[in-house]
C-alpha positions in Angstrom: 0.0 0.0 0.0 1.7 3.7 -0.6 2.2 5.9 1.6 -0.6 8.3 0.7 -3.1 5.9 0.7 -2.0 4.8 4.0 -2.2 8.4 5.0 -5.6 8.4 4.1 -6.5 5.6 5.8 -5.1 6.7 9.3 -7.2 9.4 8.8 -10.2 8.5 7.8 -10.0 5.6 10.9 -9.3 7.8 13.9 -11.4 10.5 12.2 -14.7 8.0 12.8 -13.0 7.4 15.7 -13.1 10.2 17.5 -16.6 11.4 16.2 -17.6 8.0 18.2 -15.8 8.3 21.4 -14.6 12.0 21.5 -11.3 10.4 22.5 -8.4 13.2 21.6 -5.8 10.7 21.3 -8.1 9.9 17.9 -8.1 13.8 17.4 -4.6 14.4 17.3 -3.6 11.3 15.3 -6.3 12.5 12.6 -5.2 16.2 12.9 -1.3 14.7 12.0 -2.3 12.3 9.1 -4.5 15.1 7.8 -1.1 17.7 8.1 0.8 15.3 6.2 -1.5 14.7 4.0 -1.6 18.6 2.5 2.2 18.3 2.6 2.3 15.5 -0.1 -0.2 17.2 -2.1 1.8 20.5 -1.7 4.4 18.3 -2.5 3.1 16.7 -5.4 1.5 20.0 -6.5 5.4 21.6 -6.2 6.7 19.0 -8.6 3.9 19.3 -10.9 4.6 22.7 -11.5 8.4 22.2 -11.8 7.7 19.5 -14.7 5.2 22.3 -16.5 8.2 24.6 -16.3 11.0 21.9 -17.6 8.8 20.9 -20.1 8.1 24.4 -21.0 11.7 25.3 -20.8 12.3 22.8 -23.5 10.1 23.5 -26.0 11.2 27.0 -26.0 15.0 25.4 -25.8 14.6 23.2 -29.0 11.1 24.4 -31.0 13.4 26.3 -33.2 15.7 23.6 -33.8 12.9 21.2 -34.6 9.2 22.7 -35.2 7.3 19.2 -34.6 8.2 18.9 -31.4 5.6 22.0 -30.6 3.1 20.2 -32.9 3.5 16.9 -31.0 3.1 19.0 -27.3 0.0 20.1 -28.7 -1.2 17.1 -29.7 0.1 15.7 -26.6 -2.4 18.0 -24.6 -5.2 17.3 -26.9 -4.4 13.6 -26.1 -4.4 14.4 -22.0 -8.0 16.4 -23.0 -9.8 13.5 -24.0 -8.2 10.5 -22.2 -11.0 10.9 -19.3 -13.5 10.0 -21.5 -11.6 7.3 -23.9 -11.0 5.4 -20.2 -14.3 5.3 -19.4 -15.9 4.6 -22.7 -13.5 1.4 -22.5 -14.5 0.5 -18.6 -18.5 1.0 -20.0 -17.7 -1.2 -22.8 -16.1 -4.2 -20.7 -18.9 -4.2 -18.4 -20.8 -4.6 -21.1 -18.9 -7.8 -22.6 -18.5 -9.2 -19.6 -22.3 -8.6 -18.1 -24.4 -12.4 -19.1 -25.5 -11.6 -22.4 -29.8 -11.6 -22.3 -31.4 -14.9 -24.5 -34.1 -13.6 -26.8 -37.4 -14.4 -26.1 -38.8 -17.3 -27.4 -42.3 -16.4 -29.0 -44.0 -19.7 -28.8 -43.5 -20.5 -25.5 -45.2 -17.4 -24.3 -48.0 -17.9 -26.3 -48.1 -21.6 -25.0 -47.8 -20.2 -21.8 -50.7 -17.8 -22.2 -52.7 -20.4 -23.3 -52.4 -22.5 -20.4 -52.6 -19.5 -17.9 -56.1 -18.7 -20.1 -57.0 -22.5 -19.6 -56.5 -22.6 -15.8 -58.5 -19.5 -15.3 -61.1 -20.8 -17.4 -61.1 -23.9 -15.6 -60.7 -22.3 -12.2 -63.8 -20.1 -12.7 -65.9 -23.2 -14.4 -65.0 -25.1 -11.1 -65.9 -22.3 -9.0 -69.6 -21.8 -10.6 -70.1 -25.3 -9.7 
């Protein structure tokens, strides 16, 4: 399990922990996981930015020096745009493989089974006049 996840958990546990006992040991403990928590994503955020900047830093560097590396950034970020959306077109689409695939209905038989139902009420109420 990584560490952030871990993080998360530890704070999500003595979270519920302490809005069911009130216990500030449970405070404290969710109070620390939650502190480090916003570090890593301050962290992660910092390194983020420093990756825009390199990667900006190198188009600028070598654009001149080859032009199709700004069309391929470009295309890149177009790629990034709709990625969301290809991912969970291809989830929707393996559920949909993998769900039991529905038999068609077999006309006969529920007109068999009509008539039968029909017949037993027919009967029934016959029976019951008697």
């Amino acid at each position: 399990m990584d560490e952030f996840s871990n993080l998360l958990r530890i704070y999500k546990d003595n979270y519920s922990a302490y809005r069911v006992s009130g216990n500030v040991a449970h405070k404290t403990a969710y109070e620390s996981a939650l502190a480090a928590i916003n570090k890593r994503l301050e962290m992660s955020q910092k390194t983020l930015s420093d990756d825009g900047a390199y990667i900006q830093n190198f188009l600028d560097t070598y654009s001149d020096v080859n032009p199709r590396i700004d069309t391929l950034h470009k295309q890149s970020q177009a790629i990034q745009k709709i990625a969301p959306a290809l991912q969970n077109e291809l989830e929707v689409s393996k559920r949909l493989n993998a769900a039991p695939q529905v038999q068609p209905i077999n006309e006969t038989s529920l007109y068999v089974k009509g008539a039968i139902v029909v017949g037993l009420l027919v009967i029934v109420g016959i029976v019951g006049v008697l």
